[in-house]
N, C-alpha and C positions, 0 to 999 in steps of 0.2 A: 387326390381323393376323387374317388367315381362320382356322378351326381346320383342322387336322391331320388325315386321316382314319385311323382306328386301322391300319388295313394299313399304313402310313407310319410312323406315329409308333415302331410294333413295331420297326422293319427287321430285320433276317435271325439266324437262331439262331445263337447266341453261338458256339456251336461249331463254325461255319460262319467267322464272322468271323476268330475265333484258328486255324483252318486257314490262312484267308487270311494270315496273319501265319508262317504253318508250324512251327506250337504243334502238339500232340498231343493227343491228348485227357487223359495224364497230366500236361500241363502247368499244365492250369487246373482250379480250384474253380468248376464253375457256381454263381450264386446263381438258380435257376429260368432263365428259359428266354432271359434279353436280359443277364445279366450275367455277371461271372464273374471271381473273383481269380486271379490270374497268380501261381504260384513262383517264388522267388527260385533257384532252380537254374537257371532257362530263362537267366540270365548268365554260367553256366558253360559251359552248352551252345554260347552264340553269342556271337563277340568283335563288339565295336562296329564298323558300318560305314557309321552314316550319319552326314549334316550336320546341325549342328543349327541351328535356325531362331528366332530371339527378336521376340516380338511384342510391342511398348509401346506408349503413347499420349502425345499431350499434357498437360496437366494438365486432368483431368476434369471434367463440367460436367454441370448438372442435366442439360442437353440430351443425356448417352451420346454416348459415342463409338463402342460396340460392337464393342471389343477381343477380344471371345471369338467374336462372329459372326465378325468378319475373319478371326478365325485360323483359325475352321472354314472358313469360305469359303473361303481360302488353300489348305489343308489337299486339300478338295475338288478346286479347280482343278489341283493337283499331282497329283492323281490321275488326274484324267482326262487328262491328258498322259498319263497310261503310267506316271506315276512308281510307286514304292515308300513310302506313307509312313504314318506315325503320327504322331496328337495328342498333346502331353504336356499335360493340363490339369489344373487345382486342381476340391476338390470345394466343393462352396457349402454356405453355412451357413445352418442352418435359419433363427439373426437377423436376417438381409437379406432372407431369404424372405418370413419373415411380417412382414419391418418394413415400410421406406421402397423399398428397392433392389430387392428381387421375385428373381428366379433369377439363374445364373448357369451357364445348358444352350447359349448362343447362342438366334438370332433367327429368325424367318421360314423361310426354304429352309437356312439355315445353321446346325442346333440339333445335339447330343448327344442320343441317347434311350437310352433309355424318360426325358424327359427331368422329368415329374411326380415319378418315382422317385428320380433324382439329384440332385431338388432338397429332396426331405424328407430321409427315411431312408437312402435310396439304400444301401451294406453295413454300415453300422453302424460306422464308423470312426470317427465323431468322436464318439459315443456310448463308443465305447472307450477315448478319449481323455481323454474325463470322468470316467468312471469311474477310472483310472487315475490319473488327477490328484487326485480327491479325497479316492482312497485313500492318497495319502501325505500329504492335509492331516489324516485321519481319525487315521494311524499318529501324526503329531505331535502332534495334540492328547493322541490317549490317552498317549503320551510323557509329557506336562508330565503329566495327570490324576496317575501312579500315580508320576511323579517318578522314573523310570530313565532310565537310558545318559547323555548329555551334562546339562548344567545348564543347560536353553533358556532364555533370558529370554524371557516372554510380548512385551515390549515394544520386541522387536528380532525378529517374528516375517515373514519377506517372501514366505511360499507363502500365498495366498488360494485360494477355492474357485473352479470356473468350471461355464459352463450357457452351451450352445447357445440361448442367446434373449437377444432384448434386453430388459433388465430394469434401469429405471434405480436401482428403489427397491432392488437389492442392490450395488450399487456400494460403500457402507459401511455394516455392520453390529455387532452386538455377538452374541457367542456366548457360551456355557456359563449363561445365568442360570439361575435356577429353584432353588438352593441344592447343597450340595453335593456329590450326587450325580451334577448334570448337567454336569461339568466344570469348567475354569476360565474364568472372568471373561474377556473381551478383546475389542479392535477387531479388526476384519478386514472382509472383502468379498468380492467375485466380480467374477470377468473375465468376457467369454465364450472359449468355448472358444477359437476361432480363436485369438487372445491368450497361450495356455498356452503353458508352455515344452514341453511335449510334444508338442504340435502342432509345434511348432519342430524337436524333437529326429526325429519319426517322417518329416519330410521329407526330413532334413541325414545319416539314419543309411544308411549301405549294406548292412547284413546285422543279422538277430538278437542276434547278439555285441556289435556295435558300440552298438546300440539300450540294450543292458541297461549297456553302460559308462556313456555318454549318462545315460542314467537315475542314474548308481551318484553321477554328480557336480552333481548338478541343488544348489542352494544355496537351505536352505528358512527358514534363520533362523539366528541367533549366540548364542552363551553367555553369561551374565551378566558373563565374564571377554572379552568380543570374540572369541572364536573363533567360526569358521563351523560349521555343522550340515549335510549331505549326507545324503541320501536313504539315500546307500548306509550311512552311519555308522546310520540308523534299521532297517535290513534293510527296506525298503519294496522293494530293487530285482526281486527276483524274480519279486513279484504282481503288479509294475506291467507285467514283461516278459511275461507270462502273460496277463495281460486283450488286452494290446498285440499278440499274435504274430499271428493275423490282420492286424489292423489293416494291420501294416507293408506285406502283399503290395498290388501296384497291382492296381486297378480295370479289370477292360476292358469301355469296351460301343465303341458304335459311332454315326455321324453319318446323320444322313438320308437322305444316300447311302453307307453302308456303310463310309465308311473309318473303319479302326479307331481309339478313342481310350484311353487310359490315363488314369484320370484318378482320382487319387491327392492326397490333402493338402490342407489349404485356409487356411493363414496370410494374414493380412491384410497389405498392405502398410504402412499408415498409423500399424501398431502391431505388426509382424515382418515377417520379410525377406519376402511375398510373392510366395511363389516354389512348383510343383509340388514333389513327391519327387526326390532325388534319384536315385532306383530305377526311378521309372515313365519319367522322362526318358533312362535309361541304358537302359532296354529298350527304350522307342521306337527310340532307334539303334541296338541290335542287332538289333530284329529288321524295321526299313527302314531306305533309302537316306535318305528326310527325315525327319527329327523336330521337330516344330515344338510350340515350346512359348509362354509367355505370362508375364510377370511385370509385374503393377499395383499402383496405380494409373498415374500416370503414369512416365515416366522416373527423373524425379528421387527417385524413391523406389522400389518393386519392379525394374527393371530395374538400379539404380544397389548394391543389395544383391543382386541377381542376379549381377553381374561379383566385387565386392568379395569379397560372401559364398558362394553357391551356387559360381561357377566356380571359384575360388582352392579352397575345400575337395575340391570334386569330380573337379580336371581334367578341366573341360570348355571348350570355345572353341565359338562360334559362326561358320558360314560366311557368315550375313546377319541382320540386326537389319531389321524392319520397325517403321516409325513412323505411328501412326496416328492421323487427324486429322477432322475432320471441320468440312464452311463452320459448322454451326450453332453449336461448339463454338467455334471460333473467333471466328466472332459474336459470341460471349457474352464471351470476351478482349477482344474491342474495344468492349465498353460495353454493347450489347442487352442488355435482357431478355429472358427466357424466354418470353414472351408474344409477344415481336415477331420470334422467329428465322423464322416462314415470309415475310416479308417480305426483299425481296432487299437489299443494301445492303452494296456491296463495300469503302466507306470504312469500315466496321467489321469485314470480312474483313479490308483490308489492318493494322489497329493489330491487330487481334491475331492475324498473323506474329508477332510477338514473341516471340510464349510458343512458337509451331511453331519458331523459330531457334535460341532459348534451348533447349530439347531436341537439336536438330540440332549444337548447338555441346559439351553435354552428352555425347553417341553418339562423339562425334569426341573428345573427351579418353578414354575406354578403346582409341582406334587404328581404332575402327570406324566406317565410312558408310552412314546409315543408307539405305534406301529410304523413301519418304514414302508413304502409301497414303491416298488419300482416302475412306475408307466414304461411301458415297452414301448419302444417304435422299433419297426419291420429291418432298419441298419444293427441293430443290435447282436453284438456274436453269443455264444452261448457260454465262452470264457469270459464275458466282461461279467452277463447276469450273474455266472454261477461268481465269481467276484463279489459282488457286492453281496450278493444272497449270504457269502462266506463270513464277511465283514462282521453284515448287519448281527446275525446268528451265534457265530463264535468271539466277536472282538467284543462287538459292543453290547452284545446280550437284550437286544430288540428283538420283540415278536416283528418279520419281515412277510409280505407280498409280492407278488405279481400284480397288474394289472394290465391287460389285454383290450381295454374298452371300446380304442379307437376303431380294431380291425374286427372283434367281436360282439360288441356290447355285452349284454349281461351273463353273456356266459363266460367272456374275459374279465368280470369282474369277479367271478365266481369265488374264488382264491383271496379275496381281499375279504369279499364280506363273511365269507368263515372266519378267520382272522379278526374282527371286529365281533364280530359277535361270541367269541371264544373269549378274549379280551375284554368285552362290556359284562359279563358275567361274571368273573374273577378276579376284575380289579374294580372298588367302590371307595377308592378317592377323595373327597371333593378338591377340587384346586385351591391353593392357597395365593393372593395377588402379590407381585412383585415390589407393590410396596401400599403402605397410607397414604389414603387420600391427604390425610390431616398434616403430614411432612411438609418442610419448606419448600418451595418448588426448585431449587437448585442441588438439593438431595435428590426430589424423584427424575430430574432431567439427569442427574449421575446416575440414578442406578439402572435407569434405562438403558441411558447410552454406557456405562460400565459392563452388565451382566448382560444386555442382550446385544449387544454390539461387539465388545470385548473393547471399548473406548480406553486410554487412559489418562485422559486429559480434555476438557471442558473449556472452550472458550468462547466469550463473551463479548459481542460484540457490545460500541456504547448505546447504540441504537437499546438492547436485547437487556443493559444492562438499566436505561429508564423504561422500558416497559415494566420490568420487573418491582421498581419502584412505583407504579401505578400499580399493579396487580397489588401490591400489598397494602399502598394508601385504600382500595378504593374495596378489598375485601373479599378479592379473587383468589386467596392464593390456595383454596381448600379444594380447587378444585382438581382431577384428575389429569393426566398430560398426552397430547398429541402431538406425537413430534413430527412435522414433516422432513423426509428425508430420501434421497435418492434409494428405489430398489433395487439397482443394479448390483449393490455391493453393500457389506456389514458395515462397512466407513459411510461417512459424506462424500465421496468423491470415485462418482460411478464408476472408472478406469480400474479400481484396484478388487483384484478377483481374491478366491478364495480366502482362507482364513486368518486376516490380517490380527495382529492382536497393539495393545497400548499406542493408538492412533490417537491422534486429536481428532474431535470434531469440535466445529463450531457454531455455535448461533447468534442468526443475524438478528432476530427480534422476534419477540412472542406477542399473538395473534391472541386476543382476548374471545372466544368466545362461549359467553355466559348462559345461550340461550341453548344452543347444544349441552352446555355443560361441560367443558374442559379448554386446557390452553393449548396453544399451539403453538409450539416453538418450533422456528422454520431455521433449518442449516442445511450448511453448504451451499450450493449455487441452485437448491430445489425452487422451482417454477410452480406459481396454481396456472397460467393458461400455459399449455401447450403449445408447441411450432410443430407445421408440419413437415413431413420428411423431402426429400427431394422428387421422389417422382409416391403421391398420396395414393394411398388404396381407393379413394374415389375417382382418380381417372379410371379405371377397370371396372366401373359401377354403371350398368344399363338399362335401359328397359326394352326387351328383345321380345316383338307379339305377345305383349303383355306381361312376359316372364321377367323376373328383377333377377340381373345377370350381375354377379362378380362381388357379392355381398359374402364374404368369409371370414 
């Protein structure tokens, strides 16, 4: 990829942008001269008028699928029709940045900018977030220290610490030694942030009020007697909503070609619901006619907690779901290696359809049709695309695309967003969820891992099997489910590629949280802190006469 030349990468004064949107200037907090928080008043100002747009992919592959370039591509093409629109995207985490995964700005022609900026620092949200979170693992410690309010058993303690980095050697630690001055004794660890339930909660909440309830019920540990412990029973809730209040407003900058994006929140799919703000997505549709947002990794997991959880809590419905795909990714479902995807070879395009069908059959259990998008990359033969174009078209009877976005921006997106807007007009839908809230949660952990996995068999660990006994003593069990799970593959068990069918999965223990709103049941050998890779994308990170070199 060529670099950028800085008049580019800039694009147009932020103020200039949120005009475009017909924001004021008292509606937005510049952060200097490309950025700038959006108030949460500008939703009273303007009732919601636009469709909203959902972008997913396959099940993802070393090879990228480039779900964020497509949507900016998308995003793009819909503009230069004439349309009205806004991005609703997640913000990236510094972990993937400097780990294994690299950014999370889009590609080529099709990026977010100042896009070096929103891949570090960018406004300081999930630094907010950390902070906040630690401070009520801080409050609890000093809790036990001086032995006021509830009677915490150290050894029933479920709020750990989190950090923006992948760090494997914090995964599990011991705190307080040193004698006893410096605390009490105990196991604990760190997530990364993305993973916290705050993260969770500052996506899922609609206003400041709602934020500090969220907060008041977050579930940090149990009493030597089994009673639960809340944030709010610690008075933690107020400082947490105070470091948070920024945090919560959406992000606006803008795409390569100036359409505006909102880009708000950054929960992981593999290990929470995966999904932007619920605020930055509801302003997108106020203040355009499209709103197009994204929830990954693949289907079966961000976009399948996108219907279940974001839309059921939010009342939102989508006019169009794009499904996006790619020959190389596909390739690699049908047996390739990494190594060998520039090589053409349609009999490993055609086995892994599977995994492309198995989504499409997936999109169609919530009442929706997906559109099929082919992200191109420059290796791709014209016998693979007319391939899948044939499939999507004649087999599977999907409205299919092109998208071009990385090597063209909005004029390779062009082809998509026709398709989408052909599509948002003639199909009016609403989604139906994969299942009641109200069900036992050993039903909705089936028919998740059943219908959207192809699972056929459920197992429990003992650990998974007394959570679940709390969950019911103590009054949780209505609430909706987040499963964490490897995105590598439709099983628990990253290794196994395209479309495995009646696999066991397993869960190790479900993850109470209250204040988000849903449980979490974690299987397979899925991790909240990450390890980094052998040689990290932050050795290749500089600062060269002022320029921030090697940030992608």
């Amino acid at each position: 990829m060529h670099p950028l030349p800085d008049s580019i990468k800039s694009g147009r004064p932020i103020a200039e942008v949120a005009g475009g949107l017909g924001l004021a200037a008292g509606d937005i907090i510049p952060y200097g001269d490309t950025k700038a928080k959006v108030r949460l008043d500008v939703l009273e100002k303007y009732p919601p008028r636009g469709r909203l747009v959902l972008v997913s992919a396959i099940t993802p592959t070393l090879a990228g699928e480039g779900k964020t370039t497509t949507t900016i591509g998308l995003g793009q093409g819909l503009a230069r029709l004439g349309q009205s629109v806004c991005l609703a995207l997640r913000e990236p985490s510094l972990g993937p940045c400097l780990g294994m995964k690299g950014g999370a700005t889009g590609g080529g022609k099709s990026q977010i900018v100042p896009a070096e900026e929103i891949n570090l620092h960018f406004t300081g949200d999930f630094h907010a977030i950390t902070a906040a979170h630690n401070l009520l693992a801080a409050l609890l410690d000093n809790r036990i220290y001086h032995r006021t309010g509830p009677d915490i058993d150290p050894r029933r303690i479920t709020w750990k610490r989190v950090l923006d980095m992948n760090d494997r050697a914090l995964r599990d630690i011991v705190i307080g030694l040193g004698g006893v001055l410096q605390g009490v004794p105990r196991e604990t660890g760190f997530d990364i942030t993305a993973a916290s339930e705050i993260m969770a909660i500052l996506c899922l909440a609609e206003n400041h009020s709602d934020l500090k309830a969220r907060l008041g019920r977050i579930l940090v540990a149990f009493t030597r007697s089994g009673e639960p412990v809340t944030a709010g029973q610690l008075t933690a809730t107020g400082a947490m909503t105070v470091l948070l209040k920024d945090a919560l407003l959406p992000n606006l900058v803008q795409t390569l070609e100036g359409v505006p994006a909102l880009v708000h929140g950054g929960p992981f799919a593999n290990i929470a619901h995966g999904c932007n703000s619920v605020l930055a997505t509801k302003m997108a549709l106020a203040l355009a006619d499209w709103g197009i947002t994204e929830a990954g990794f693949g289907f079966d997991l961000g976009a399948e907690k996108f219907f279940d959880i974001k839309c059921q809590s939010a009342s939102l419905d989508t006019a169009a779901v794009v499904l996006v795909a790619t020959c190389r990714a596909l390739k690699m479902h049908g047996g390739v290696k990494k190594e060998d995807l520039t090589a053409k070879n349609c009999e490993a395009l055609r086995i892994g359809f599977g995994n492309l069908e198995k989504h499409i059959e997936n999109i169609s259990k919530f009442g929706e049709r997906p559109i099929v998008c082919l992200n191109r990359f420059a290796g791709d033969s014209a016998e693979e695309i007319e391939l899948v174009r044939r499939h999507c078209e004649e087999i599977l009877r999907v409205p299919f695309a092109i998208c071009n976005g990385f090597e063209e921006g909005g004029e390779g997106g062009l082809e998509l967003a026709r398709q989408v807007m052909r599509h948002a007009e003639k199909t009016r839908n609403p989604f139906h969820p994969l299942y009641d809230w109200k069900e036992d949660v050993k039903s909705k952990i089936w028919k998740v891992a059943h219908e959207m996995y192809g699972a056929g068999e459920i197992n429990y660990t003992q650990k998974a099997e007394s959570d679940l006994e709390d969950i019911e003593r103590l009054g949780y069990q209505n609430l909706p489910i987040c499963i964490a799970k490897t995105p590598a593959s439709l099983t628990d068990d990253p290794a196994i590629f395209g479309r495995p069918s009646e696999f066991s999965v397993t869960v190790r223990e479900i993850v109470i949280a209250a204040g988000a709103g849903f449980l979490v049941p974690i299987t397979g050998t899925i991790l909240r802190m990450p390890g980094l890779p052998k040689t990290p994308r932050a050795e290749a990170i500089d600062l060269i006469e002022g320029r921030i070199e090697g940030v992608r």
